[in-house]
VOGU-3710 file (C-alpha; in Angstrom, 3 decimals, decimal comma):
1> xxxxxxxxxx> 102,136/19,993/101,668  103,572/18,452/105,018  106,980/19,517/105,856  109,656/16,600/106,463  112,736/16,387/108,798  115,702/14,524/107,940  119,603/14,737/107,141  118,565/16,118/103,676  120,268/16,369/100,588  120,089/18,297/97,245
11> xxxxxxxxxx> 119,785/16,719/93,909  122,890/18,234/91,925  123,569/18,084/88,569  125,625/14,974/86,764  127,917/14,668/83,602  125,819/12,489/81,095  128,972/9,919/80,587  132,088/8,777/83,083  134,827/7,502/81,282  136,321/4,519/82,706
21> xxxxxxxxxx> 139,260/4,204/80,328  142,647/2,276/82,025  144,988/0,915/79,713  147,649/-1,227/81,464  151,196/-1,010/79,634  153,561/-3,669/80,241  157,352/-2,569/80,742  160,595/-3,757/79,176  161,183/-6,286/82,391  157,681/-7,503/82,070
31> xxxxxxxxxx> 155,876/-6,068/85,043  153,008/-4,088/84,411  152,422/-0,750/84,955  149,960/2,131/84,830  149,351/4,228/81,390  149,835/7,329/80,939  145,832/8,833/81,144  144,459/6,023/82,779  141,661/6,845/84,802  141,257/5,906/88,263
41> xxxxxxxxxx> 138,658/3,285/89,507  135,334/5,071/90,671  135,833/5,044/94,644  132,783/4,003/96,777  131,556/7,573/96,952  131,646/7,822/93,427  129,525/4,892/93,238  127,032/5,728/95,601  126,877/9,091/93,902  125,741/7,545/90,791
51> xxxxxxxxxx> 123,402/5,395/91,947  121,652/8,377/93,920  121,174/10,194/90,612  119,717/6,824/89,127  116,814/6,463/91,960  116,062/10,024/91,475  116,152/9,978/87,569  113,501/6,908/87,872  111,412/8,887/90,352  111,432/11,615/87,813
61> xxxxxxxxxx> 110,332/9,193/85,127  107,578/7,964/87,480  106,327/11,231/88,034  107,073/10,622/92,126  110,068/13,022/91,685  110,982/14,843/95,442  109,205/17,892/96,095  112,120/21,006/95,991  114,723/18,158/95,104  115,302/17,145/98,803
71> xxxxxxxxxx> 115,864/13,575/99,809  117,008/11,990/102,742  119,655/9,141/102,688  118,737/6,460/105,028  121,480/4,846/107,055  121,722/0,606/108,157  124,170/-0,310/110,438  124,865/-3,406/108,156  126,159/-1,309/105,388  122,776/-1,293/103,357
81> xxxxxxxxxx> 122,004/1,194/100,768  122,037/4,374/99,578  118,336/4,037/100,310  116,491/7,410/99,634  113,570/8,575/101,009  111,265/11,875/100,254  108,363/13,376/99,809  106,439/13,438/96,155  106,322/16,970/94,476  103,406/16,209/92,476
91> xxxxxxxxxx> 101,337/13,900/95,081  102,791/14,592/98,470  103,286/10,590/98,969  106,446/9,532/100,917  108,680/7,543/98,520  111,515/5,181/98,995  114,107/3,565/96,927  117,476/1,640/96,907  120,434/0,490/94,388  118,706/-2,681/94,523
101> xxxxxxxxxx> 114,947/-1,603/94,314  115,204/1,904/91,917  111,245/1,983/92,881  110,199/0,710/95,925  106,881/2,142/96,331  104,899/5,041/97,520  102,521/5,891/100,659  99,720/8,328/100,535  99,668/10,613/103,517  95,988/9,520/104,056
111> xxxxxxxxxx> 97,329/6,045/104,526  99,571/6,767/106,870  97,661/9,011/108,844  95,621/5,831/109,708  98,480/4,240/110,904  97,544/2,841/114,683  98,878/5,629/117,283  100,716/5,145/119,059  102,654/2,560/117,709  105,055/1,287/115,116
121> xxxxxxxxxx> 105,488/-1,202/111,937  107,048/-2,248/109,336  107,363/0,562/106,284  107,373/-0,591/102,160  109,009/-3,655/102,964  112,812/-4,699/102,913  116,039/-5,852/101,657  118,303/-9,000/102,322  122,106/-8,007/102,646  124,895/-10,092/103,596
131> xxxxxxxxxx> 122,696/-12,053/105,891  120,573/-9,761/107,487  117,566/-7,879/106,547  117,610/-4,348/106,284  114,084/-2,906/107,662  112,132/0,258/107,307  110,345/1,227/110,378  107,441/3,797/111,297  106,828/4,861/114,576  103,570/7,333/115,035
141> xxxxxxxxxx> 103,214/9,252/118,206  106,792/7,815/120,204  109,590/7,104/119,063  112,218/3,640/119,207  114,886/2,694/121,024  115,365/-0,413/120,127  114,178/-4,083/119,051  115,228/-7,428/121,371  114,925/-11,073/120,127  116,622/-13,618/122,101
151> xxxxxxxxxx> 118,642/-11,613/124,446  120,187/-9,641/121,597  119,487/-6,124/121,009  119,347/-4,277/117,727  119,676/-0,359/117,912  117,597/1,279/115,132  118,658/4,591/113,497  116,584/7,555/113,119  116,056/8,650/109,368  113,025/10,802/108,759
161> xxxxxxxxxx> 110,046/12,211/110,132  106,885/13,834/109,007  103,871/15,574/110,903  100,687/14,327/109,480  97,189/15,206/111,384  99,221/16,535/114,251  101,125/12,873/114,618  104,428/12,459/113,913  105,479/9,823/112,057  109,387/8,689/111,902
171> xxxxxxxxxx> 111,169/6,278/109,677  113,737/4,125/111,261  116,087/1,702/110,041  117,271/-1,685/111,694  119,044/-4,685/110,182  118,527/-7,704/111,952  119,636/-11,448/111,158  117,624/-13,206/108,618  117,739/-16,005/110,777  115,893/-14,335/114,000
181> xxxxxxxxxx> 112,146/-14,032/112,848  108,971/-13,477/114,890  107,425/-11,109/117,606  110,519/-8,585/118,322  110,027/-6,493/121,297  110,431/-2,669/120,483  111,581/-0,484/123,243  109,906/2,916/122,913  109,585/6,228/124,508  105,863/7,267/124,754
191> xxxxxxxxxx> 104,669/11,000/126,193  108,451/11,124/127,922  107,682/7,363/129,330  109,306/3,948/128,841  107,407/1,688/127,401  106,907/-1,833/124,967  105,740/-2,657/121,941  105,347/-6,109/120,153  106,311/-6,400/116,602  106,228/-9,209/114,555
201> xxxxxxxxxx> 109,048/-9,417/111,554  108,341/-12,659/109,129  110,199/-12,051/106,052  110,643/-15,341/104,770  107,614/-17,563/105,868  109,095/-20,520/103,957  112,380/-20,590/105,504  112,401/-23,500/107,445  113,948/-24,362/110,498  116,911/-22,602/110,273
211> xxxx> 114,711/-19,634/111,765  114,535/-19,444/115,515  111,618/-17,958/116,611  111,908/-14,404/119,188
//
């Protein structure tokens, strides 16, 4: 089985039931106030926490659980996510999934391994948040910079990679406005060399005019 790279993290063990129990007691003046054993409100972390263990519970019910537990948590610099990404124990497929899409898909290694190299696309699909869409990439053979559309420039974060056939591929993540659709141009670096690559994103091919094309 292929080896991945990526900020990696280890599927730990979670109580079965979090009590969210608050009681608010009202005092002798009237205001209210906090009871005695009221527990706090789950904080983001907490929240994100439990919606890891969901995706990976599903997985396991899927029979795409992550080989050795490891997962990578994929970063958008809208705030997207947790999305997870990893690598099938039982099939070897590279799996993603989100707290809005507990099962996003799966893609054999063969498939990906006939990627065209170099170059880059789009990866199992993407998510509309707060106005922008939140995009997997895959780069095989160079890796991204950027993507430009209209003058603007979107930076892309780096998320996972795996060697398959001697290529590497890498995951990426970029959110870009839901209104900007079309050919993007994707910086890249190519054998230690600048180069270009056209891309085009169409999410929404009904949208309308309120799209202005790159």
């Amino acid at each position: 089985m292929s080896c991945a790279r990526g900020i990696s993290g280890k599927l730990r063990a979670v109580v079965a039931g979090l009590a969210f129990s608050a009681c608010a007691c009202t005092t002798v003046s009237g205001q209210t106030g906090t009871g005695v054993g009221a527990t706090p409100a789950p904080t983001v972390s907490d929240r994100s926490g439990q919606m890891t263990q969901l995706i990976l519970q599903t997985a396991k019910e899927r029979g795409t659980a992550p080989a050795g537990d490891t997962f990578t948590e994929l970063r958008f610099s809208n705030g997207y996510g947790p999305e997870l990404i990893w690598q099938a124990e039982k099939t070897g497929d590279i799996c993603t999934a989100s707290d809005r899409v507990l099962s996003r898909g799966c893609v054999p290694l063969a498939e990906i391994a006939k990627r065209p190299t170099p170059g880059v696309g789009t990866f199992i699909g993407a998510s509309l948040f707060e106005g922008n869409w939140s995009v997997l990439l895959m780069a095989n053979g160079e890796t991204v910079d950027r993507l430009s559309c209209q003058g603007r420039d979107f930076p892309v974060q780096t998320g996972y990679s795996i060697p398959v056939d001697g290529v590497l591929h890498t995951v990426y993540t970029v959110a870009i406005p839901r209104n900007l659709q079309g050919q993007y141009r994707v910086a890249v670096q190519r054998d230690g060399q600048s180069a270009e690559e056209r891309l085009d994103i169409n999410m929404e091919e009904n949208y309308g005019n309120a799209a202005v094309q790159c």
